[in-house]
KEGU-956201 format. One record per residue (C-alpha): residue in three letters; residue number from 0; x, y, z. Coordinates in steps of 0.05 Angstrom, whole numbers. Example, Ala and Ser with C-alpha at 12.3 -4.5 7.8 and 13.67 -1.06 7.14 Angstrom:
BEGIN
[ALA, 0, [246, -90, 156]]
[SER, 1, [273, -21, 143]]
END
This chain:
BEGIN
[UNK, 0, [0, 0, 0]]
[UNK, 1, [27, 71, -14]]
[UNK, 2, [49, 111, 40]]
[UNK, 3, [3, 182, 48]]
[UNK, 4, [54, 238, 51]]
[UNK, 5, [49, 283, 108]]
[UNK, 6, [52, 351, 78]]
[UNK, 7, [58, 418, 113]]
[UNK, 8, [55, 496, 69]]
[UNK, 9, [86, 555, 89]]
[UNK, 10, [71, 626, 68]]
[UNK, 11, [112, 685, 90]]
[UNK, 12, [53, 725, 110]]
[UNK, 13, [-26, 715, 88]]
[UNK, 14, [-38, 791, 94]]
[UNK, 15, [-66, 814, 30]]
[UNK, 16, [-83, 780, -37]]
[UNK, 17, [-31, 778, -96]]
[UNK, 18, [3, 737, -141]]
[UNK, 19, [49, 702, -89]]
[UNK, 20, [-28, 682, -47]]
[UNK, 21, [-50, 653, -112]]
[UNK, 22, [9, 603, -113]]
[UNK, 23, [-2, 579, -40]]
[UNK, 24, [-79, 570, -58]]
[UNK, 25, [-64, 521, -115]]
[UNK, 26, [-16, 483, -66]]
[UNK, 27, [-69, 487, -21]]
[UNK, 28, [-118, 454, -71]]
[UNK, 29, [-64, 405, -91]]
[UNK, 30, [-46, 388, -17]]
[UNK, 31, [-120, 384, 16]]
[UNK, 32, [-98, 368, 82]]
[UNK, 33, [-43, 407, 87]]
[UNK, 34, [-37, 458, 136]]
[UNK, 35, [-10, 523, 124]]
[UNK, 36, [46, 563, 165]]
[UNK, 37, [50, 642, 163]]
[UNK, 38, [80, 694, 196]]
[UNK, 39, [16, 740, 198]]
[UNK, 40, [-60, 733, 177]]
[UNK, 41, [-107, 774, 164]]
[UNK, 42, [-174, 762, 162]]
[UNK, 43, [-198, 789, 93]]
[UNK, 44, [-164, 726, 65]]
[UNK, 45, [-220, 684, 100]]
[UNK, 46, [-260, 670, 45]]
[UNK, 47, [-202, 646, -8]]
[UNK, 48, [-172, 596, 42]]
[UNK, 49, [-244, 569, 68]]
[UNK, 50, [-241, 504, 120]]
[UNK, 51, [-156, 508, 111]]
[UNK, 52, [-117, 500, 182]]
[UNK, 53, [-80, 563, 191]]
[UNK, 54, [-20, 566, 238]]
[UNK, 55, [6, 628, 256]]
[UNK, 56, [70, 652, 290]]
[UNK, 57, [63, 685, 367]]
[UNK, 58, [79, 754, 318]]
[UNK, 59, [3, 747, 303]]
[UNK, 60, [-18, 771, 364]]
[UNK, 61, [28, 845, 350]]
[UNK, 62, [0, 854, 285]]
[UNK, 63, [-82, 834, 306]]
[UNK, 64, [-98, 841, 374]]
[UNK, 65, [-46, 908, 383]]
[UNK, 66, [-49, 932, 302]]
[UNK, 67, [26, 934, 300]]
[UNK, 68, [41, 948, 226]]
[UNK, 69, [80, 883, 197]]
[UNK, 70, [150, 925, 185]]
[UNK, 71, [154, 941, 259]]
[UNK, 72, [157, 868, 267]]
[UNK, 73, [216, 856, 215]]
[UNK, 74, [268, 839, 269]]
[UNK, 75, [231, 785, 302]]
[UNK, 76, [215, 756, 236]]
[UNK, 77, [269, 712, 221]]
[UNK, 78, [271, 676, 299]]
[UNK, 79, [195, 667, 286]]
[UNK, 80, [195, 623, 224]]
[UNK, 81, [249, 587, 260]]
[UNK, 82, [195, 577, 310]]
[UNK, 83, [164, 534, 277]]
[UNK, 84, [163, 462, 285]]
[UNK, 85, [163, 409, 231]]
[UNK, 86, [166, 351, 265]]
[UNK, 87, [123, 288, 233]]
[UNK, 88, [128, 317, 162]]
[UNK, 89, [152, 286, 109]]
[UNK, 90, [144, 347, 54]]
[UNK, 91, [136, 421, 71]]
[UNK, 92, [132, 469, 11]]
[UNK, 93, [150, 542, 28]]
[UNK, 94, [118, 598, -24]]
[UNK, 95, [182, 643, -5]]
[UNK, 96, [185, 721, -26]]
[UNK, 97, [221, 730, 40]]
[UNK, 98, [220, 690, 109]]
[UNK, 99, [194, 625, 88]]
[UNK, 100, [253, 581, 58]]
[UNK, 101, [287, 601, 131]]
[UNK, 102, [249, 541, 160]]
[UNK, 103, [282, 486, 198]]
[UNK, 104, [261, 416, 186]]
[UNK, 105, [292, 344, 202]]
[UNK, 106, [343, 314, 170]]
[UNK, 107, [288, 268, 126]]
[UNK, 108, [240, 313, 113]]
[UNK, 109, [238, 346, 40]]
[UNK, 110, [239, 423, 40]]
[UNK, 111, [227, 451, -31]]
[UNK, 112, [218, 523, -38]]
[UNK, 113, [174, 551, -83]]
[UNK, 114, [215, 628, -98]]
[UNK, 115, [175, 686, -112]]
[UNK, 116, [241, 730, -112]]
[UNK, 117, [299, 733, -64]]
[UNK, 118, [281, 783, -17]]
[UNK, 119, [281, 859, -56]]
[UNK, 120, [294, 894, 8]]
[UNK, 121, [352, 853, 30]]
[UNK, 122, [386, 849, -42]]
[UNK, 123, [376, 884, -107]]
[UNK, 124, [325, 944, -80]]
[UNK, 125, [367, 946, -18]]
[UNK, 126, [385, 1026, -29]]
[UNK, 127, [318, 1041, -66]]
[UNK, 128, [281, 1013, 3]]
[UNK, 129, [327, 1048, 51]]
[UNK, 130, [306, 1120, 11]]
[UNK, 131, [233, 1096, 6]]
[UNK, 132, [229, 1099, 76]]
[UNK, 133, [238, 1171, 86]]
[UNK, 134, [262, 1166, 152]]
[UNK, 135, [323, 1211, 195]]
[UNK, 136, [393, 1189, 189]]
[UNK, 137, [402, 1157, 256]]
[UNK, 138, [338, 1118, 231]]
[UNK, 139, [365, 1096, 169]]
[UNK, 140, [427, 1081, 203]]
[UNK, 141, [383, 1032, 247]]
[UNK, 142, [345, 1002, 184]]
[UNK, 143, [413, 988, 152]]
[UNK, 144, [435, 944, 207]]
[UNK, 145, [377, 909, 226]]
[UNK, 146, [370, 896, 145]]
[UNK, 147, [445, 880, 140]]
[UNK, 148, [430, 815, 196]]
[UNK, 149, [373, 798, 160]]
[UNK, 150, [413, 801, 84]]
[UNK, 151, [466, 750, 136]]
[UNK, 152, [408, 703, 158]]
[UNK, 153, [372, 709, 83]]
[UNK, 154, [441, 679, 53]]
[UNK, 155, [449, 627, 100]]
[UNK, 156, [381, 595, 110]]
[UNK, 157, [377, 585, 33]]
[UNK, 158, [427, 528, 43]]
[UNK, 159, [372, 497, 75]]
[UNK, 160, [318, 465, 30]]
[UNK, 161, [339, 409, -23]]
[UNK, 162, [295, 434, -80]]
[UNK, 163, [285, 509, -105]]
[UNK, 164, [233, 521, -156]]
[UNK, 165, [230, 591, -189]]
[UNK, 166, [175, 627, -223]]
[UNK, 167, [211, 653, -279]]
[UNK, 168, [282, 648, -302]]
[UNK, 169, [287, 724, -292]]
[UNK, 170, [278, 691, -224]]
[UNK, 171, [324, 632, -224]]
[UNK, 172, [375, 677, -248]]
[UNK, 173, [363, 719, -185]]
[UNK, 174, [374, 656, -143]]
[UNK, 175, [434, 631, -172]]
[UNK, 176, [473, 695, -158]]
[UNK, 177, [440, 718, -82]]
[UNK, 178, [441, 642, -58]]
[UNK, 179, [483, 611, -109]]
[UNK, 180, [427, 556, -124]]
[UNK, 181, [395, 527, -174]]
[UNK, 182, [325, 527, -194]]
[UNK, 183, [274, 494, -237]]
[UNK, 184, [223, 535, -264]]
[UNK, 185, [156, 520, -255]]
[UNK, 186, [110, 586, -276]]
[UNK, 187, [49, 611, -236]]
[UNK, 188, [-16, 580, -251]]
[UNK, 189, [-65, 628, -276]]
[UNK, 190, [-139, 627, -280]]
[UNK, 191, [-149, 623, -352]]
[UNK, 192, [-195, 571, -358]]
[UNK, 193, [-249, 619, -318]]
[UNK, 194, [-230, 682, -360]]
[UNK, 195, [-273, 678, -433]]
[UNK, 196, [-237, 716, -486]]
[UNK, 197, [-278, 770, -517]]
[UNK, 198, [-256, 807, -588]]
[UNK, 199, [-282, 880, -569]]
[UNK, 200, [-267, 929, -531]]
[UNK, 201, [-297, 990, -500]]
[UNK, 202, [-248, 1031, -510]]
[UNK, 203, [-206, 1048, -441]]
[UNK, 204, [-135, 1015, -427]]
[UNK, 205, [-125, 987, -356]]
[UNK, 206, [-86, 990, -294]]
[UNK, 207, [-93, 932, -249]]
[UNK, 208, [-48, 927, -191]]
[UNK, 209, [-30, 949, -126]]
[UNK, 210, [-15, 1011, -120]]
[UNK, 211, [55, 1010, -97]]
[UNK, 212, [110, 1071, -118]]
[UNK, 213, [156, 999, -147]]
[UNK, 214, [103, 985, -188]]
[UNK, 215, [105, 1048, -234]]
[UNK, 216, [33, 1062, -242]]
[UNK, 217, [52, 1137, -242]]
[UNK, 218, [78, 1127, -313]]
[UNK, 219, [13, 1101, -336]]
[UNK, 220, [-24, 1155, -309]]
[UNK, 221, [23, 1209, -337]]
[UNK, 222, [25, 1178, -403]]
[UNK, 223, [-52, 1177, -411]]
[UNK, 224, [-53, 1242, -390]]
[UNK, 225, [-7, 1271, -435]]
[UNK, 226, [-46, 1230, -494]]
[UNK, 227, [-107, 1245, -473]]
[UNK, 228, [-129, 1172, -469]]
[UNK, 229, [-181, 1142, -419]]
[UNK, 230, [-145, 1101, -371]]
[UNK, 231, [-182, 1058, -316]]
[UNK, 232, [-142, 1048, -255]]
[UNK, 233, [-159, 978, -206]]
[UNK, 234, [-124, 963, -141]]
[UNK, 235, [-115, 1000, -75]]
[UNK, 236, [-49, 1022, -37]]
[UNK, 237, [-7, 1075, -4]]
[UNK, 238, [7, 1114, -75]]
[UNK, 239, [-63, 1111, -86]]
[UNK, 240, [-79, 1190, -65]]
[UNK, 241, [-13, 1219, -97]]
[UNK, 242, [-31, 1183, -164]]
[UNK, 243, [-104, 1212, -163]]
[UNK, 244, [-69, 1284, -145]]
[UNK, 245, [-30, 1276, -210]]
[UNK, 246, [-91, 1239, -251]]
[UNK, 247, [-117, 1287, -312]]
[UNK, 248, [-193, 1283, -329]]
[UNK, 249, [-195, 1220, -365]]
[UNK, 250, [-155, 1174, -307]]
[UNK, 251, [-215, 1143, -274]]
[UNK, 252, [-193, 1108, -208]]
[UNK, 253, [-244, 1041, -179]]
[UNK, 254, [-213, 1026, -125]]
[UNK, 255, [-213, 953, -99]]
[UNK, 256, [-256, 908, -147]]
[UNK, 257, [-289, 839, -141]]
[UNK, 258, [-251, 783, -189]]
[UNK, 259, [-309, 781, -220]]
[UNK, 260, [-308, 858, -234]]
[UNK, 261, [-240, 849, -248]]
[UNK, 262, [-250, 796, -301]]
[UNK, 263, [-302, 837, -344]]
[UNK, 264, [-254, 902, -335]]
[UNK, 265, [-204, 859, -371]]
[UNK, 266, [-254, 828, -424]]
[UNK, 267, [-278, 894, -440]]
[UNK, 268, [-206, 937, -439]]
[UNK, 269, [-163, 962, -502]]
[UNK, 270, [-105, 933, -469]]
[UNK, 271, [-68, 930, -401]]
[UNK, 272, [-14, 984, -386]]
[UNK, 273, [46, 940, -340]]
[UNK, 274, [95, 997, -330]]
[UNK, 275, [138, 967, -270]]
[UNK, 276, [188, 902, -261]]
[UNK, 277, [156, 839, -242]]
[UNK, 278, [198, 779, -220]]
[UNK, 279, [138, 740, -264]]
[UNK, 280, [69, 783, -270]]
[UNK, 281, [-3, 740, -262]]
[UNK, 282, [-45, 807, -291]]
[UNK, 283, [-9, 803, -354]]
[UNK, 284, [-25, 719, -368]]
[UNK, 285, [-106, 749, -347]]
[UNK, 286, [-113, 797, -392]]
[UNK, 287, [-83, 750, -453]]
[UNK, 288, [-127, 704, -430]]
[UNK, 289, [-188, 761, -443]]
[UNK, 290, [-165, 767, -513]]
[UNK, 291, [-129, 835, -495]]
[UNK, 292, [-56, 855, -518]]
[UNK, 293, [-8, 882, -460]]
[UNK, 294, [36, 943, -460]]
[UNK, 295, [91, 931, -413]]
[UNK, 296, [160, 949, -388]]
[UNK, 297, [207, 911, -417]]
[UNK, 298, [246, 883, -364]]
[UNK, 299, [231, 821, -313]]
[UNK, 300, [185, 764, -312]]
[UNK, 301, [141, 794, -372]]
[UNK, 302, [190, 780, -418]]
[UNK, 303, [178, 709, -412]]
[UNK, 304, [101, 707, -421]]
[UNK, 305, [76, 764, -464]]
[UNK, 306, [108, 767, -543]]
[UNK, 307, [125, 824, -580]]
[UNK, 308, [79, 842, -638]]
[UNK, 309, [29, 777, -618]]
[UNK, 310, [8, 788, -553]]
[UNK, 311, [28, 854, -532]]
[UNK, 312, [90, 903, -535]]
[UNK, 313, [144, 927, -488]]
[UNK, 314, [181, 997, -474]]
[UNK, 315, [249, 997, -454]]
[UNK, 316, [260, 1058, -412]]
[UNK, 317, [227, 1069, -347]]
[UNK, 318, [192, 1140, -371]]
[UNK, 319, [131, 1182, -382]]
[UNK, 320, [171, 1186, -454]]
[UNK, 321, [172, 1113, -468]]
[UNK, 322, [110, 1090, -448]]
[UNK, 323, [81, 1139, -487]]
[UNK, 324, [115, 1127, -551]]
[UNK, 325, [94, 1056, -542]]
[UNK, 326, [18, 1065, -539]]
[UNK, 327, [24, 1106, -593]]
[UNK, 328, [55, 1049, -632]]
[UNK, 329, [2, 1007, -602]]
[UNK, 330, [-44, 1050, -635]]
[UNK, 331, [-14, 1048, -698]]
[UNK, 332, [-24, 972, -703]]
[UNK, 333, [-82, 947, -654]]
[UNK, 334, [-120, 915, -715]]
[UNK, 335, [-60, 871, -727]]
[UNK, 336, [-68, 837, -656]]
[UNK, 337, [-107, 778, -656]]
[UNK, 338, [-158, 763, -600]]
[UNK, 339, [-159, 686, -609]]
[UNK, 340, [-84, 680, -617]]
[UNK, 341, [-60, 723, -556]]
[UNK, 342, [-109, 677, -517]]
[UNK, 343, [-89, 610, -537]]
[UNK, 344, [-16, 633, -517]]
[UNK, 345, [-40, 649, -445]]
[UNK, 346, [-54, 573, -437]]
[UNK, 347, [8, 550, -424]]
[UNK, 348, [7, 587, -360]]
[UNK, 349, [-62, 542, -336]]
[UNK, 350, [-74, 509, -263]]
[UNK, 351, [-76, 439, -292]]
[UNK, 352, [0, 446, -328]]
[UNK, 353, [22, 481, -250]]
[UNK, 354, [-10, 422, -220]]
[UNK, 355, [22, 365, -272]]
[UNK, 356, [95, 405, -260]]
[UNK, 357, [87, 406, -186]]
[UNK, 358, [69, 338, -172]]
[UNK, 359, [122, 312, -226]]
[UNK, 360, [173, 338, -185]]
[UNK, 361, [143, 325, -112]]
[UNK, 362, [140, 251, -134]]
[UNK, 363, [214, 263, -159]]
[UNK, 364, [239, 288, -88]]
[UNK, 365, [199, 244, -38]]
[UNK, 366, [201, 175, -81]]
[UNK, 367, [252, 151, -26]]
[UNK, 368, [201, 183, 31]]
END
């Protein structure tokens, strides 16, 4: 009789809902009985993780019951994943973007972690972070060292799980030269079998993202504005007030949307505007999936799903200047793009190829189990 595999997840922190929550959901589905690990929880994730056992480190009870933000907790982080214990398990995936792959299991357990992105803050966005932040010098000094223990701790815990999987190879690449490992790629699943493609439009292009300063929707906004093209902007965040200060009359901001909403935004937009780095980019694989061509910066995960001149087209140059000239192109050429094509290429990215992928190589790892 086959042995059942006792499987634990781990999530850095099950805060708010993005691409990286997506991937512990379809382990989730995969893994029905596995419980999940996380630093933090928040309650508005109730209703995508229905009847899972969540297991949350004693950090929880800062960030609920006393509403400490999450970054005040950033040098208690790394002890508290530690905290965790393991025991009994015979496979623990961690969906890592930070704290995650820093868990310690026994000698015959099988750690694979799934890799987001080696940790921004700690490596490449380092300096960007540290001026984000806005803070006094002795303050920065502060940040600095606790982020230089962390960057100390981040480099040595990735020694510690057998298997790293990447989401892109702008990702693996990432990995082999912060942790010097190696990676197999396994892309994001995306919903496309719930998104129906639809050939027209109604004439607006879309935003849909957070809305983080890194993720460069003040380029999309100043580009429409400066074309005088409607834009519809989805998502919520700390930029979202400053972006709405700059907005000219025909930047219409929404706000947080259902999926649903979000689905028939896409079905029913020109094209998505993508105007920062992504270490992969889920929005991009929906909106191919609706049928709809994508305008994005060229640079990151993008690269690897959208195709220029098929599905979409890139701009090189993180301006208002670029962006620009490369909706104007898009302009030049929409007719050319063909509905049916750009969503037949966004089915490589589906659940049931993440699915096949992930339990090829679970079943590669724990055959000795």
């Amino acid at each position: 009789m086959e042995k059942t595999l006792r499987v634990a997840l781990v999530h850095d922190f099950l805060t708010h809902w993005g691409g990286a929550e997506k991937v512990t959901l379809a382990l989730a589905e995969i893994f029905p009985e596995a419980p999940i690990y996380t630093l933090l929880y928040h309650p508005r994730l109730d209703g995508f993780f229905p009847g899972k056992r969540i297991i949350v480190s004693p950090l929880q009870r800062w960030f609920s019951t006393f509403k400490v933000p999450a970054k005040f907790l950033l040098p208690w982080m790394a002890s508290a994943i530690e905290g965790f214990n393991f025991s009994g398990y015979d496979l623990v995936i961690s969906s890592n973007n930070s704290f995650a792959g820093g868990i310690i299991t026994e000698p015959n357990t099988v750690h694979i972690s799934y890799c987001h992105s080696p940790t921004r803050y700690l490596w490449d966005s380092f300096h960007t972070y540290i001026d984000e932040q806005r803070l006094p010098g002795w303050a920065k000094n502060v940040v600095k060292t606790i982020l230089h223990e962390l960057r100390i701790w981040d480099k040595l815990s990735a020694g510690r799980a057998q298997k790293y999987i990447a989401n892109s190879r702008h990702v693996k690449r990432r990995i082999s030269k912060y942790y010097r490992r190696e990676a197999e790629v396994i892309y994001p699943p995306v919903d496309t079998d719930r998104i129906r493609p639809k050939k027209g439009q109604a004439g607006y292009f879309l935003v849909l993202s957070r809305l983080s300063s890194y993720k460069r929707i003040d380029l999309a906004v100043r580009a429409c504005n400066e074309l005088k093209l409607p834009l519809v902007v989805i998502g919520e965040g700390e930029m979202r007030q400053e972006l709405m200060r700059m907005a000219g009359p025909t930047v219409e901001f929404l706000g947080w949307q259902s999926d649903k909403n979000k689905i028939e935004y896409l079905r029913n937009a020109r094209a998505l505007i993508f105007p920062g780095e992504e270490d992969f980019g889920i929005v991009p694989v929906e909106a191919m999936a609706a049928g709809k061509p994508v305008i994005a910066y060229g640079k990151g995960g993008v690269l690897e799903s959208v195709i220029e001149g098929k599905t979409g087209l890139f701009f090189y140059e993180p301006t208002v200047e670029s962006l620009a000239l490369a909706i104007r192109r898009f302009l030049t050429m929409e007719k050319k793009f063909d509905w049916r094509a750009i969503s037949e290429h966004a089915q490589r990215f589906s659940p049931e190829r993440f699915r096949k992928d992930i339990i090829t190589l679970v079943s590669k790892y724990t055959k000795n189990v």
